[in-house]
N, C-alpha and C positions, 0 to 999 in steps of 0.2 A: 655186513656181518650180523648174523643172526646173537640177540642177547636173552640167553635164555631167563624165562620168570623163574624166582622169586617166591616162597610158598607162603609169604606174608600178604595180609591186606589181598584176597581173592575177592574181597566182594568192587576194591580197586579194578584188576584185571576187567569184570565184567564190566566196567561203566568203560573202561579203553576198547574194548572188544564190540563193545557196541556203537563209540565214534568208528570204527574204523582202525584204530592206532596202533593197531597190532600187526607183526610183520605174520606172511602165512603161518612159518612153524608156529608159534604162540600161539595163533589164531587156532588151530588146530588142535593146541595143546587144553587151551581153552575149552572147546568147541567137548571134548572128552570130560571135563572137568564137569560141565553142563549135564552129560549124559549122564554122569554119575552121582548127582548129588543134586535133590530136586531145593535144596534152599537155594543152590546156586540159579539153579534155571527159576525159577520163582523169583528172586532177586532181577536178572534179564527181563522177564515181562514185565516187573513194576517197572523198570526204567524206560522201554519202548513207551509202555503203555502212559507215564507221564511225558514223554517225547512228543508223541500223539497229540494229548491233550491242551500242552502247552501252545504246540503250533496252531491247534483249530482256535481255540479262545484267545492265543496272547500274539498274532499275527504280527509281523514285522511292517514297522510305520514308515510311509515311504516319506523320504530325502523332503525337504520344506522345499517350497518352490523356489527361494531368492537362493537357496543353496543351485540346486540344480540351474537356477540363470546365469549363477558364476561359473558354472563348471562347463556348460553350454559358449559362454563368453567367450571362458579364455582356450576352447576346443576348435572356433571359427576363426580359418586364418584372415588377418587382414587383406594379403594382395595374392592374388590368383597367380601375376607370372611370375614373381619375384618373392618370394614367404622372405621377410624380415628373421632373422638370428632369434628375435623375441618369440616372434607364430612358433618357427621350429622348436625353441626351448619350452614354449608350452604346453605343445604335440606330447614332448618328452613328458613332461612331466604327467600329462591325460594318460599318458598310457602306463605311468608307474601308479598312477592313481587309479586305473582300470582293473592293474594285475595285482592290487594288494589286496586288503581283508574288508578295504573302505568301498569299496565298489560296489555289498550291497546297502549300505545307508546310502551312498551320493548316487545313485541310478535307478535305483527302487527294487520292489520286490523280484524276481525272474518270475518266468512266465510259470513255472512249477509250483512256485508261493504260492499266485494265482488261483491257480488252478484246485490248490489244496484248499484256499480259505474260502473258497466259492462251495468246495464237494458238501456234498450233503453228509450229517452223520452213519450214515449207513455203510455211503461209500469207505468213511475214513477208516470205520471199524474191519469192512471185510476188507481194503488191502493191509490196514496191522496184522490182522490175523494171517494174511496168505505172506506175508514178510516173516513174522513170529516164526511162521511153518519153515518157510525156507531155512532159518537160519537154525533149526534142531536136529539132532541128529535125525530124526526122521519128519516127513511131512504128513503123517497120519497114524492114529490113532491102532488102526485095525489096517494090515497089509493084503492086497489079494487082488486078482487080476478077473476074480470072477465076481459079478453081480450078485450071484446067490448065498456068498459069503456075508458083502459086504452090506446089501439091505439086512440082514435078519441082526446084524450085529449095532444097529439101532432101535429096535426094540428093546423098551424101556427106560431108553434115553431122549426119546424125544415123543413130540404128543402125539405127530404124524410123521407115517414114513413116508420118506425120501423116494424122488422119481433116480432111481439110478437105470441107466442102460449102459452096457459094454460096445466100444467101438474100435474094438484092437482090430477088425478087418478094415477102420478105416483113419489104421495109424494112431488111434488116439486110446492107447489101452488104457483099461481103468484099475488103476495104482492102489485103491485104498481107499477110508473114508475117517474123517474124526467132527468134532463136534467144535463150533467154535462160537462164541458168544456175541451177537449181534442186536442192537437197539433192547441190552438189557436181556433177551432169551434163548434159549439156546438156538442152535441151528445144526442145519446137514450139511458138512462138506465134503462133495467128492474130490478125490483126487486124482487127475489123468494124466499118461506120459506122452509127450509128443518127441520124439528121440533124445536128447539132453534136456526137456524143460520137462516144468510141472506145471499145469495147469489146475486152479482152486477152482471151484464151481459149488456155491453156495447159494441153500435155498430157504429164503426167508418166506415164509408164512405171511401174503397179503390177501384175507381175507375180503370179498367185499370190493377190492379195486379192480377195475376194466383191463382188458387185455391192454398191453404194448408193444409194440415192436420194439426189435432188440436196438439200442445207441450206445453206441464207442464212445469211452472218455482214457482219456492219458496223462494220468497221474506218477510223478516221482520216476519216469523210464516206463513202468509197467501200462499195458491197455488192459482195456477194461471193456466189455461188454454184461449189458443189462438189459434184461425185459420183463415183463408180465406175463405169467397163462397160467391160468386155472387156479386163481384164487394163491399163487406163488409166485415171487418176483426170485428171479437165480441174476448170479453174477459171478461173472468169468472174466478171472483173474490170472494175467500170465505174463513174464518176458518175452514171450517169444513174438513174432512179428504180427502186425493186425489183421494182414490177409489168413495168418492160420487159425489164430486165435474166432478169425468170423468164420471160418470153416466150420472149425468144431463148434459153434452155435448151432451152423445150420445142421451140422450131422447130428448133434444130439435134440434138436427141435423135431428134425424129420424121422428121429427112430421109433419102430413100431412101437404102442404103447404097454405091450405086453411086454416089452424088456425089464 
């Protein structure tokens, strides 16, 4: 049973909305409340954005090792043909101690943690931002399915323009663009649909550094692809599965330049 909010304590609601803690309707109810009221959505970003920050600097410290030899100890049965009432009740209890809130102090980080405390700050900042995007009423700035729209509507917002190209003839139409803030400056990001997802494609200004070929990384569910060319490093940010998301690299890597 859905319990509806409450018009008290909304800056409440958005620290719940942002665990997760809200059932759809609220979530939704929310999600409106945001659209209309930039303290509230301003409020939202400081929160991810100290979410963010706490996880890259304040990384979660794995289990001491004499912990984990206990928990390893009493996990290995003594006899192979015969498990003793003892092994099984310890089974029982590994596994209540697996599915409770303990599991990540006594097993260590998950490979996600990982994966996070490893990324570079660049990475971390462009998927907040394509997360941020996701979770706003809209994922871009300026709406539009045409490139002639959506480059001129960064002029004067940024130092240089943006390589945008349209590839709605190959599925990947281009949604829009907005500006989002990366190692401290601004940046271009386009927005593309690939049938229910949204793909972030952000292009950082690398001056001075060598081409690369593009490399997948899999952060938090999302993949990620990253490269170099032409003095800009982009990165392509999506749910959707790693064989599409390296599609649309290669389709927008290979489209003519005069797009």
């Amino acid at each position: 049973m859905t319990t509806p909010m409450t018009p008290e304590d909304p800056t409440l609601l958005i620290h719940a909305y942002v665990d997760g803690e809200l059932d759809p309707a609220n979530a939704l109810e929310v999600e409106r409340r945001l659209a209309a009221d930039p303290g509230l959505a301003a409020e939202r970003d400081r929160v991810l954005a100290l979410r963010a920050a706490l996880s890259q600097h304040f990384p979660r410290e794995r289990a001491p090792a004499a912990l984990r030899a206990r928990v390893e100890a009493i996990a290995r049965p003594r006899t192979v043909e015969r498990p003793s009432w003892r092994a099984l009740a310890a089974s029982v209890a590994l596994a209540a101690l697996v599915g409770s809130s303990a599991t990540y102090v006594a097993l260590g980080p998950s490979e996600t943690a990982l994966t996070k405390r490893e990324a570079s700050p660049t990475q971390v900042a462009v998927l907040d931002s394509h997360i941020r995007a996701m979770m706003a009423p809209q994922a871009f700035d300026v709406a539009s399915s045409d490139r002639h729209t959506v480059k001129p509507w960064f002029n004067g917002r940024l130092a240089e323009a943006p390589r945008v190209v349209d590839l709605a003839k190959d599925d990947f139409p281009l949604a829009g663009g907005r500006v989002d803030v990366v190692d401290r400056a601004p940046a271009a990001t386009l927005v593309y649909r690939h049938r229910k997802h949204l793909i972030s494609l952000v292009e950082v200004p690398a001056h001075g550094q060598a081409d690369a070929a593009p490399a997948r990384r899999v952060s938090d569910g999302y993949n990620i692809v990253h490269w170099t060319e032409g003095g800009v490093t982009y990165w392509a940010v999506s749910d959707i599965g790693a064989g599409d998301l390296e599609d649309f690299v290669q389709k927008f890597r290979t489209a003519p330049i005069d797009q």
